[in-house]
N, C-alpha and C positions, 0 to 999 in steps of 0.2 A: 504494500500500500504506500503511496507518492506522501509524501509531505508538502502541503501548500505553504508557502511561505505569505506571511501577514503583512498586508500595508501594499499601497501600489507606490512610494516612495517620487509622489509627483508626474506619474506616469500620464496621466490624462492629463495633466497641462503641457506637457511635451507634447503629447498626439492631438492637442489642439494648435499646434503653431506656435505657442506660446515662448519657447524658451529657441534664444537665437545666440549662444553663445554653445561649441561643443561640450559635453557634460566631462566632467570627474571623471575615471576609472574605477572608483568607489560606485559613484552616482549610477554607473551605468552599468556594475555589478547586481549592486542593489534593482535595477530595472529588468535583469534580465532573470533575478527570483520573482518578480514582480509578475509578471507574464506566463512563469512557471517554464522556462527556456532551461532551467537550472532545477530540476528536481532528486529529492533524497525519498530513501527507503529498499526497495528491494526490486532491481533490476537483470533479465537475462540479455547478456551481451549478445553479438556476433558471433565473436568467439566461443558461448557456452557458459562462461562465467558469469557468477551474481555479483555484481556491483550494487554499491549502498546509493552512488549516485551516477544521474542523467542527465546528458546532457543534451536539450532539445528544440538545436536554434530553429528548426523549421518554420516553427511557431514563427520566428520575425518578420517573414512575409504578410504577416496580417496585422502588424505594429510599424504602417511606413517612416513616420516619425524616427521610430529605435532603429528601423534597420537603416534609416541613410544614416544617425549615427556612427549604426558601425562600422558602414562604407568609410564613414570618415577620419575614424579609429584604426583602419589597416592602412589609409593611405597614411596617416601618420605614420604609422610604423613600416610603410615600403610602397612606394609605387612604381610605376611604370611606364612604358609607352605602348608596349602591348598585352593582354591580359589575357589569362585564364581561370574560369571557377570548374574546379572540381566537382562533377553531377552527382548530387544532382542539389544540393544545401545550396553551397556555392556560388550557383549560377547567379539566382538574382540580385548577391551581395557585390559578384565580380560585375556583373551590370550595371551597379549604381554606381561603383567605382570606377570604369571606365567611361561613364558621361561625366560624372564629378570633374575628372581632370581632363578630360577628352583623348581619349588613350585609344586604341586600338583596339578587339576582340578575338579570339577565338573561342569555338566552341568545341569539345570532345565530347564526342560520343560515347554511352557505354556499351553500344552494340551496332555492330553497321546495321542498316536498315536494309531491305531487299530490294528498292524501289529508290524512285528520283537519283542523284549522283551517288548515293553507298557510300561516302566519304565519312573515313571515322573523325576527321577534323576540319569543320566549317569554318570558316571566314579567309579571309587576305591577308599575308606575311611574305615578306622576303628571306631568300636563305641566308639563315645563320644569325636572324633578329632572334634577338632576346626578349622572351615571355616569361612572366612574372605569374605562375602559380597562388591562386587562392582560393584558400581553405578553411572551412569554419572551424574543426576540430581534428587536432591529430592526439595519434595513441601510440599504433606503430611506428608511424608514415608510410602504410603501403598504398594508400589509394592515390596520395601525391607522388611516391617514386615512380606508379604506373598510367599517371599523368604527363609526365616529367617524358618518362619514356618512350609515348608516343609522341608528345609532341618534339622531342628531337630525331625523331625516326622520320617524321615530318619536316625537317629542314630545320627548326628553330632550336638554339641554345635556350637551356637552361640553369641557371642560376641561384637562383631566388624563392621562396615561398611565404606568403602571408598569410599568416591563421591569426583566428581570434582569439581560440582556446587551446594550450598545451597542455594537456591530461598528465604531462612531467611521466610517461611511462615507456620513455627510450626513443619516440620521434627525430628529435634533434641530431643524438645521435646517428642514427640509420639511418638518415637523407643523408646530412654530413659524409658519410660514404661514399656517396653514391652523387659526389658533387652538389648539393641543392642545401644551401644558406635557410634556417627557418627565421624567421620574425615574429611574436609573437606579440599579440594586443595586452593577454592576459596566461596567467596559470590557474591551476586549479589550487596551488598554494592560496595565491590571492582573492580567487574565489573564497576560502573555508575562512581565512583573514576576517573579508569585510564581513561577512557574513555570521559569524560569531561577537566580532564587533558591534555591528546593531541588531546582536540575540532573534537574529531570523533564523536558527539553526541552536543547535545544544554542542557543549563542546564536546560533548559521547560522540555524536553524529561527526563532526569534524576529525574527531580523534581516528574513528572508525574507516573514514575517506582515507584518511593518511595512510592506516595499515593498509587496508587494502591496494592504496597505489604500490605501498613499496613493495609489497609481496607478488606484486605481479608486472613486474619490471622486463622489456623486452630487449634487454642489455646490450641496445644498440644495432638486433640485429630483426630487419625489416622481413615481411611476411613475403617479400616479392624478391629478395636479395636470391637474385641467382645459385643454384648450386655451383661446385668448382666444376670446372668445365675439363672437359676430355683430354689429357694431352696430344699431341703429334701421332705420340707411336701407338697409343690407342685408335687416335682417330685412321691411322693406315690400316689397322686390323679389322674397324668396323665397315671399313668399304668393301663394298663387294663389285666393283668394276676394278680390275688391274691398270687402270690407267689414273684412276683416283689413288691407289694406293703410290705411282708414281710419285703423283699431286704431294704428295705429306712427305716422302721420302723427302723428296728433291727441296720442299721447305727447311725441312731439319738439316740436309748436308751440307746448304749452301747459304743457310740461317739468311732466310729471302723470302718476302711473301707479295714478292714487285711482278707484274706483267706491263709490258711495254707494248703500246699499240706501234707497229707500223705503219705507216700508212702513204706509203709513197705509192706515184703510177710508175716508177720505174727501176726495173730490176735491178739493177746495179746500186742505185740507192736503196732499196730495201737491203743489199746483202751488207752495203756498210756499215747501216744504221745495226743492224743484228751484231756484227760483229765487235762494233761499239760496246752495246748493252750487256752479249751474252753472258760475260761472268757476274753480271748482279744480280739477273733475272730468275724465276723460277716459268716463267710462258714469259714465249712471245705471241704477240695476237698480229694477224692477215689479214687483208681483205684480195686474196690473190684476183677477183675478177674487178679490179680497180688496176693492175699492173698491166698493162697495155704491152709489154714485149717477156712477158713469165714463158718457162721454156721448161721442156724438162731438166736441163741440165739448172735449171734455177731452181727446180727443186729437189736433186740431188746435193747442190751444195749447201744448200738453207738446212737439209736433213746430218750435213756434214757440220753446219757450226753448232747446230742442236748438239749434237755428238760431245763434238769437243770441249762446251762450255757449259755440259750437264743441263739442259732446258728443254721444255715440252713444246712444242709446237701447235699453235691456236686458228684454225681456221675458221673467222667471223660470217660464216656465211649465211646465218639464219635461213636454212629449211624450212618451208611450210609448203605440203601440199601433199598429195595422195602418197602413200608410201612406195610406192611402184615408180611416180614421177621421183619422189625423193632419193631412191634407189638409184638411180640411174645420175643424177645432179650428183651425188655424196660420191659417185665412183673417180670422180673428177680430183677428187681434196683426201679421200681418207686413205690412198696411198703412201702419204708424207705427213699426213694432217694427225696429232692425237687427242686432239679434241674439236669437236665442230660445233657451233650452237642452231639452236634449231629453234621454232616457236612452236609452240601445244595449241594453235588453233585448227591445223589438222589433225589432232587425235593420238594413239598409241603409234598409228601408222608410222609417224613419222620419225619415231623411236625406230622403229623394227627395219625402215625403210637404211638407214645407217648403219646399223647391224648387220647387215645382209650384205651392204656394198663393204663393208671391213671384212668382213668373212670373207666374201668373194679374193680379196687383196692377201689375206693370209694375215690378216693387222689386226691389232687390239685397237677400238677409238671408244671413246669417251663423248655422248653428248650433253651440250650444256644448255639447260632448258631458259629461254628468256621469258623472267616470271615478270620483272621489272626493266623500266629502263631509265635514263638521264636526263634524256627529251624533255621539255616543256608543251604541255597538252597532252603525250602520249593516250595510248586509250592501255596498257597495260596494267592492269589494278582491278581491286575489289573482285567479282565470283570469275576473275579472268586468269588474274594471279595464283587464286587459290586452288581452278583447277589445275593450273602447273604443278604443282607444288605436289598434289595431290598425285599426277602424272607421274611424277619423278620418284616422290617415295615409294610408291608401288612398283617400280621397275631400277632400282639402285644397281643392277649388274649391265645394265645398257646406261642409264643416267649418271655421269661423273658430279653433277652437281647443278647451283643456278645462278645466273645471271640474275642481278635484282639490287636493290639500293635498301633492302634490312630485312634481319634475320627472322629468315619466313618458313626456316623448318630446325624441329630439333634433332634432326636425326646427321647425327655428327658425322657420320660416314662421308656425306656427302660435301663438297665445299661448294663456296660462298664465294664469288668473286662480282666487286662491287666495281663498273665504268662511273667515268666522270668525273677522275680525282685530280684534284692540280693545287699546289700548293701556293699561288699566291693569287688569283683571281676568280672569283662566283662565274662563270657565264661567258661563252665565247664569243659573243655579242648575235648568234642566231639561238638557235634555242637548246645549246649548250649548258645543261645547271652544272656545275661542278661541287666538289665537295674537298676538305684537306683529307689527307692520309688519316693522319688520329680519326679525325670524327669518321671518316667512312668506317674506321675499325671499332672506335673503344663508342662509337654510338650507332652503329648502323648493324655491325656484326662481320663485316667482310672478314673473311680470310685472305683473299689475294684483290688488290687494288690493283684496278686497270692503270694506268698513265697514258697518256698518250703526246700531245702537244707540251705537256711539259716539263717534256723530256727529249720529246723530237724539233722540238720548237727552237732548243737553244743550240749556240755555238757551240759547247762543250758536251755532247751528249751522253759523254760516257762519266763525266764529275756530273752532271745533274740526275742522273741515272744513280750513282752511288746513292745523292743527299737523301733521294725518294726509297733506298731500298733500306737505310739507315732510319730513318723517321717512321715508315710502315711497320719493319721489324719490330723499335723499340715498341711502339705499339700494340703491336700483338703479346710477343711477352708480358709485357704490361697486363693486360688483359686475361691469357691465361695462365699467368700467375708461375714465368718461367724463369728461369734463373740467366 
């Protein structure tokens, strides 16, 4: 049974207009017993637990008075120029705060919809803008870290979180983690504070709050905190294409998780540019029907610096079409080629249709399903991506992995190589989005980052080639947590 707390502490003069100066922290503790936002006695959690108290801002959306309040109470303690509220509390409070100072929006979704764009995050941002997270109440911080998480899966950094209420039961800590600064308006310390101060509460009941916070303390570590992730030599075990198992090898031996796009129309500068790259690289990626004078003997020696400088060979050719047609196009590239990418809007077929043409050749290949892309507008996404994804893991002894810009499957077998990575500019000036090394990895999930122009781009191709295969590596050990 709830405890009502006595007295509405001027509340109706506020929610008449009345009071034009922002209130207390006191004042507007005392307001949100008032409302009953803040109730004691005997509560079941989410988690299963009985808590002695509740915390139940929803309620402020029927108090406009209090809730612009406490719009005005987080930008105190942190604003922005783009925002987000965590659904579903959140929303209307990040809403009054983003007109307050005229800031920018986004919205997350907690479930794509099946219908109109399927977009799990509405509104307008540039890559790599910074959104300011808010929240009315944290415990663990799992629902902000998998906030946080999509919306830099979506382009934007994260930094920052605004909550009103810190339940002091290991939030701060376990963002802190996971990069994300929390700000708080209030605690539930200062909560039991005022609240015993003007005897709207017993100090049994305060006492009672207290044990139970400390007894159930989440010591920092968040309900969404990733388990440790697979190493290398595990993850070459759980592939089941030999050409994926390559993939991991050739990471670890030559502590490199760099692909270098090629992209020249002329052979002989494709063979430089390789021969440049090859000892940093783990793939080089082709686009061989862009080379206007390719020969066999050009891909006899492209298979000869493979050789020499331990590296896979990547032919971008994106297949789509009957398997029979694909069959016949694949016989062309998976002579030399050991990985080809393909798109899943023809079907399995077009898996089987590359299998068949490597059989045919006597060759192991490796296809790389394009679940995502870097393009601005693509139509790759939402139930298009997922039946990739879907594709691939069902067939892991023909699929070496996916093309895609974040980590769209658990199944570690497989790898992750993420295009449109450059380290000093967003956007090629057509519809180019890029991304840095770090964030393609330690926020998007790649395992191997394309390059391509920013690496091919420079005078020195073989020193900008190092900096990128230096900056992704540290990266990734970083991430899984390698020595």
């Amino acid at each position: 049974m709830a405890t009502a707390m006595n007295g509405s502490n001027g509340l109706a003069k506020m929610e008449s207009g009345q009071a034009s100066q922002l209130m207390s922290i006191e004042d507007f503790i005392l307001e949100l017993g008032a409302v009953e936002a803040v109730k004691f006695g005997s509560f079941t959690l989410k988690s299963g637990l009985t808590s002695p108290v509740y915390f139940d801002l929803r309620v402020l959306v029927s108090y406009p008075k209090l809730l612009s309040t406490c719009a005005k109470l987080l930008l105190k303690a942190k604003s922005g120029s783009l925002m987000c509220g965590v659904p579903y509390t959140a929303l209307p409070i990040a809403t009054i705060m983003a007109v307050e100072v005229g800031a920018a929006m986004v919205v997350r979704r907690k479930e794509a919809k099946d219908y109109g764009t399927k977009k799990m995050v509405e509104g307008v941002w540039k890559e790599g803008q910074n959104c300011l997270v808010v929240e009315d109440v944290v415990t663990t911080g799992g629902s902000v870290a998998d906030t946080a998480k999509l919306l830099r899966e979506h382009g934007m950094t994260v930094t920052d979180c605004v909550v009103l209420l810190d339940r002091e039961q290991g939030a701060i800590a376990s963002l802190a983690k996971q990069g994300v600064a929390v700000h708080s308006v209030v605690t539930v310390s200062k909560v039991l504070e005022v609240l015993t101060k003007h005897k709207k509460i017993t100090q049994e009941m305060a006492d009672k709050v207290r044990d139970f916070l400390y007894n159930n303390q989440t010591n920092g570590q968040s309900v969404t905190e990733e388990p440790s992730l697979p190493s290398l030599p595990e993850r070459a075990r759980l592939a089941a294409n030999p050409v994926t198992k390559r993939v991991f090898q050739t990471m670890m031996e030559k502590q490199s998780n760099l692909c270098v796009a090629v992209d020249s129309t002329s052979a002989k500068e494709v063979l430089r540019v390789v021969e440049m790259v090859g000892p940093h690289v783990v793939v080089v990626k082709l686009h061989q029907d862009i080379v206007v004078d390719w020969t066999e003997e050009t891909e006899k020696q492209m298979v000869a610096l493979a050789s020499k400088h331990n590296f896979l060979l990547f032919e971008d050719r994106k297949l789509a079409d009957i398997g029979n047609t694909v069959r016949l196009q694949a016989e062309r590239v998976v002579g030399w080629a050991d990985l080809v990418t393909v798109h899943g809007v023809g079907g399995p077929g077009v898996l089987e249709g590359v299998q068949t043409a490597a059989k045919g050749k006597g060759r192991e290949v490796g296809a790389l399903l394009v679940a995502e892309m870097s393009s601005a507008g693509n139509l790759a996404r939402g139930e298009y991506t997922k039946g990739c994804v879907e594709m691939g893991e069902a067939r892991p002894e023909m699929v070496a992995g996916f093309i895609c810009q974040s980590r769209l499957s658990k199944d570690y077998g497989l790898v992750q190589m993420t295009p449109g990575v450059h380290r000093a500019v967003a956007g090629d000036g057509g519809d180019q989005r890029y991304v840095t090394p770090s964030k393609a990895i330690l926020e998007r999930g790649a395992d191997i980052v394309i390059v391509g122009r920013g690496v091919t781009g420079e005078l020195d191709q073989g020193a900008a080639c190092l900096i990128y295969k230096e900056e992704a590596w540290a990266a990734f050990t970083q991430k899984f947590g390698m020595q």
